[in-house]
C-alpha positions, 0 to 999 in steps of 0.5 A, a space after each residue: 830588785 836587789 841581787 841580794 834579796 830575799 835578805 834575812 828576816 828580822 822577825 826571827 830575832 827578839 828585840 831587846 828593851 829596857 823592860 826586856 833587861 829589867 830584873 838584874 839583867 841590866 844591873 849586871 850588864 853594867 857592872 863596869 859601866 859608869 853610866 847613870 840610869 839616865 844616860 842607860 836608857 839614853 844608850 839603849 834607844 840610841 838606835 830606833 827600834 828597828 835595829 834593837 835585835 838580840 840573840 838568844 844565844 852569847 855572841 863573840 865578835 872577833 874584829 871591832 875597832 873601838 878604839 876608833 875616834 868616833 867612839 870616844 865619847 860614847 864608849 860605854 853606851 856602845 858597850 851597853 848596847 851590844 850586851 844588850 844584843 847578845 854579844 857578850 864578847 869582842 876582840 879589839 883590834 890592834 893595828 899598829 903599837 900604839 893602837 895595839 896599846 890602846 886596844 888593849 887598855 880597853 880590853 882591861 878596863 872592861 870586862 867582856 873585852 879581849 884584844 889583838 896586838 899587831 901591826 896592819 899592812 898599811 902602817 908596815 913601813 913604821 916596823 922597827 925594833 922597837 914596835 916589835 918590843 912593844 908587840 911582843 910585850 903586849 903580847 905577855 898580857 892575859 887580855 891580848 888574844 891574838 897576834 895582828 892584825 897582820 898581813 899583806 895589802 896589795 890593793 893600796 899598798 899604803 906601805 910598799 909590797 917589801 915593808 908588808 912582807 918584812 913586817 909581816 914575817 916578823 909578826 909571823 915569827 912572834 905568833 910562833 914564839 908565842 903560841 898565840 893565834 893569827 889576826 890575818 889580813 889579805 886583800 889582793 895578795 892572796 898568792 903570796 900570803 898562801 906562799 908565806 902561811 905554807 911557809 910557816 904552817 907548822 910553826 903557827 898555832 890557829 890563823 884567821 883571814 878576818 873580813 874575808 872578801 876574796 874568790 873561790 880560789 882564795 878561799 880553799 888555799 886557805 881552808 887547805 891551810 885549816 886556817 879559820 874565816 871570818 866575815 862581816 857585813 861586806 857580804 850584805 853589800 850589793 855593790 861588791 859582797 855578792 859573790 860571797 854569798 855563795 862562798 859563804 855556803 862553802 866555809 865549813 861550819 867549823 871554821 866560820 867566825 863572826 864580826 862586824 870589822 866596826 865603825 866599818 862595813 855597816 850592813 846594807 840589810 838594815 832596815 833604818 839608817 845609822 847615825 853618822 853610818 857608824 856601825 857598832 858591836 850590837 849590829 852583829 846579830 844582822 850578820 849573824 841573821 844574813 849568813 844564817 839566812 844564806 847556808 840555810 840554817 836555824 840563827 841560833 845554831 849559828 850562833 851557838 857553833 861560831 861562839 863556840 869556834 871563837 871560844 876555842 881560837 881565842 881561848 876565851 872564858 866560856 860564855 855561860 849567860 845570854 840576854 
């Protein structure tokens, strides 16, 4: 038997149909949706039956990577299909200039959709005055949230210990400018990011470590920090997400935040496989159903306070409608 059963029960969530999203719902899900009435119903059964769970209540996710290429040819239909579910709002991540760019454009063609604008510990070697002027200069418009995604990455160390850290100091330096909260990524390096965010704590506004995956030890310098967690479908996976399990149950209720960190850490408590093992936004409700599942507390009581949270960090519009 798996280490993680007994997993959430889906039943617990409504499904989401067509029929479901008749009466205007659907029309206004797609206002900014170029897609025919052919290719909605095509997006909306892309995923079996199975998956097609809602939330009654709005969800924000705070990491999704749609400006990954696998989504290129079916942005719109990933769109429909989250809305559908429930998740009404999603920050892009942006994790060099040029993605931070794209996240962004994303972010402005479609409504529901903020961004990050930063530069990812593994592309820290490419910092140079010039990335930093395009940063801050995204950082101006009204769609970017957040500053990141930053941090330091001593697990692979795709650029070196003294890149990230350089790089990372200057992300920090522009969040102080600019008021605008922290996109964190650690893994590895958990010591020296606590050194560096003491550091500059007083100078920052909101930080969140998203896609947490650290020990206890991690966990509470941050929270002794009042920096905000988010976490993903990494505490679904038996192979390497177990002992978060029990974390998850210590993260205040207050700092907690969602996200599906997608095309990546597709959740192993689905009950039927993705096409390609791509994962997506309207896949959150899974998480969403686990870590409800784990602190022993009503999904939709979730939903509504990690909203909230995430309304708050972000400063995002209010989330008024659900499907």
């Amino acid at each position: 038997m798996s280490a993680l059963l007994p997993h959430a029960d889906p039943a617990a969530l409504p499904r989401y149909t067509a029929e479901s999203l008749s009466d205007g719902t659907l029309t206004k899900a797609c206002a900014d949706l170029a897609l025919s009435d052919e290719d909605k119903e095509a997006s909306l059964t892309r995923l079996v039956p199975e998956l097609r769970f809602a939330s009654r209540v709005p969800l924000v996710d705070i990491g999704a990577n749609l400006t990954h290429e696998s989504y290129a040819s079916d942005i719109e239909g990933v769109l429909l299909r989250a809305r559908a579910a429930g998740v009404q709002q999603q920050i892009l991540t942006g994790t060099s200039l040029d993605g931070s760019r794209d996240a962004w454009g994303l972010a402005a063609r479609y409504h529901g959709l903020f961004s990050t604008a930063g530069v990812h510990p593994h592309e820290a070697s490419q910092w140079n005055r010039s990335v930093e002027s395009g940063i801050r200069e995204l950082l101006s418009q009204p769609e970017v949230v957040a500053v990141g995604e930053c941090g330091l990455d001593f697990n692979r160390n795709f650029s070196t210990p003294q890149e990230q850290t350089q790089a990372f100091e200057a992300q920090l330096t522009l969040a102080a400018e600019s008021g605008l909260p922290l996109f964190l990524h650690e893994r590895d390096a958990g010591r020296q990011m606590l050194e560096m965010l003491k550091h500059w704590r007083d100078d920052i506004s909101h930080a969140v470590v998203h896609c947490f995956t650290g020990e206890r030890e991690t966990l509470y310098g941050y929270l002794d920090l009042d920096l905000h967690i988010g976490l993903t479908g990494w505490l679904c996976d038996e192979r390497r997400g177990e002992h978060l399990r029990s974390l998850c149950r210590e993260i205040p209720l207050e700092r907690l935040m969602l996200e599906t960190d997608c095309p990546y850490l597709v959740p192993r408590n689905l009950p039927a496989k993705l096409k390609g093992r791509r994962h997506e936004p309207s896949l959150l409700v899974w998480i969403l159903a686990e870590v409800a599942a784990l602190r022993d507390m009503d999904i939709e009581e979730l939903a509504d306070t990690t909203t909230r949270t995430a309304t708050h960090f972000f400063r995002l519009p209010t989330c008024q409608d659900s499907f």
